[in-house]
N, C-alpha and C positions, 0 to 999 in steps of 0.2 A: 284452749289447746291443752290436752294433756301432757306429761312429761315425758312422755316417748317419743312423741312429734319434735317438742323443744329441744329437748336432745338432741335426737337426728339431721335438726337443721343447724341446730352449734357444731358438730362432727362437721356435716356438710361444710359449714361455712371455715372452719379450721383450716379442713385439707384443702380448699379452693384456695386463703391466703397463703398458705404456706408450700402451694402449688406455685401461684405467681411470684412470690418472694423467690422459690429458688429456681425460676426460671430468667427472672429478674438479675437474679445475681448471676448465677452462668454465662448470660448475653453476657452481661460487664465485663465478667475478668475476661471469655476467649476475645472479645474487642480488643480491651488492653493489651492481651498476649499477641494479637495480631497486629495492631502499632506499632508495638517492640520490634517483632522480628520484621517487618517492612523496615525499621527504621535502621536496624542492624544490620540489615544486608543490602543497603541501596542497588549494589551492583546490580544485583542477581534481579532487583526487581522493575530496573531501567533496561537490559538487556534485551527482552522483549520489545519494547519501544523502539530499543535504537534499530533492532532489525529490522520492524517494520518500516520504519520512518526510511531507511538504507534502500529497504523494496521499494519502495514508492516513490524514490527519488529517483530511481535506477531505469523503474518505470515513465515517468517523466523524459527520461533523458535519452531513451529509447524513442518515445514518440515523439520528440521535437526533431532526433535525426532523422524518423521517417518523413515527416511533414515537409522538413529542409530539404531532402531527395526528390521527394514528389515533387515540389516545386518545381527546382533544377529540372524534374525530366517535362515537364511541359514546358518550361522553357526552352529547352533544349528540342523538343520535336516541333516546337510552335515555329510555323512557314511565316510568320511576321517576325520576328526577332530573327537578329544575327547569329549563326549555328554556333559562329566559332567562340563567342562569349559562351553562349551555352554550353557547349563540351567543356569549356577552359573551369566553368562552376561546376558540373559534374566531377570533372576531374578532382577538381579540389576538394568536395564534399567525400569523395571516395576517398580519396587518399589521406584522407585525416580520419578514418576509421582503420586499423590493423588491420593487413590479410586482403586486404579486398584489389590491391595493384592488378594482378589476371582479369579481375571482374570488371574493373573499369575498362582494358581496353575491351572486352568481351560488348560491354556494353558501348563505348565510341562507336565498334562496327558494325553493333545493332543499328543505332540511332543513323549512321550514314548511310544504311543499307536501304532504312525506311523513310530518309530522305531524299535518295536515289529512285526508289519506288515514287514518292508523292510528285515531283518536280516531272516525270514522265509519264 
């Protein structure tokens, strides 16, 4: 090999370590600088979690009251069980949700209206 080639592969070989060394070292510190400020502002970095964790709970709690509705309304139109147990959970189930007192009896005179239908 000549001394032009040997050269050029020692340059070569230079800037490729001293490529990865200062690439090397950058990941480092912004990791470290990223640690830091995670670890300094917990709040701000829990926040997001607790919102979602909040939705999801919210969500949860939304679909166990419909599921407990549903129920109650097939109970309550099922021609084998007793109506008046059935209204008496409806009612209950309505009435421990805000706002919905109008809707519950809306919904009683539904359910007697379509039990008055079925019995005829």
């Amino acid at each position: 090999m000549n001394i032009q080639t040997k050269l050029l592969a020692v340059m070569l070989s230079l800037v490729l370590i001293t490529g990865m060394a200062t690439i090397r070292i950058s990941r480092t510190v912004s990791t470290n600088i990223s640690k830091e400020q995670v670890g300094n502002h917990p709040e701000t970095t829990a926040q997001p979690r607790e919102h979602h964790i909040t939705t999801v709970l919210g969500w949860c709690k939304e679909s166990a009251g419909m599921i407990t509705a549903v129920n109650t309304f097939k109970d309550a139109v099922d021609a084998s069980k007793n109506h008046t147990d059935g209204m008496d959970e409806l009612e209950m189930v309505y009435r421990a949700t805000p706002g919905r007192e109008k809707r519950v009896i809306e919904l009683k005179q539904e359910i007697w209206r379509s039990q008055q239908i079925i019995e005829s």
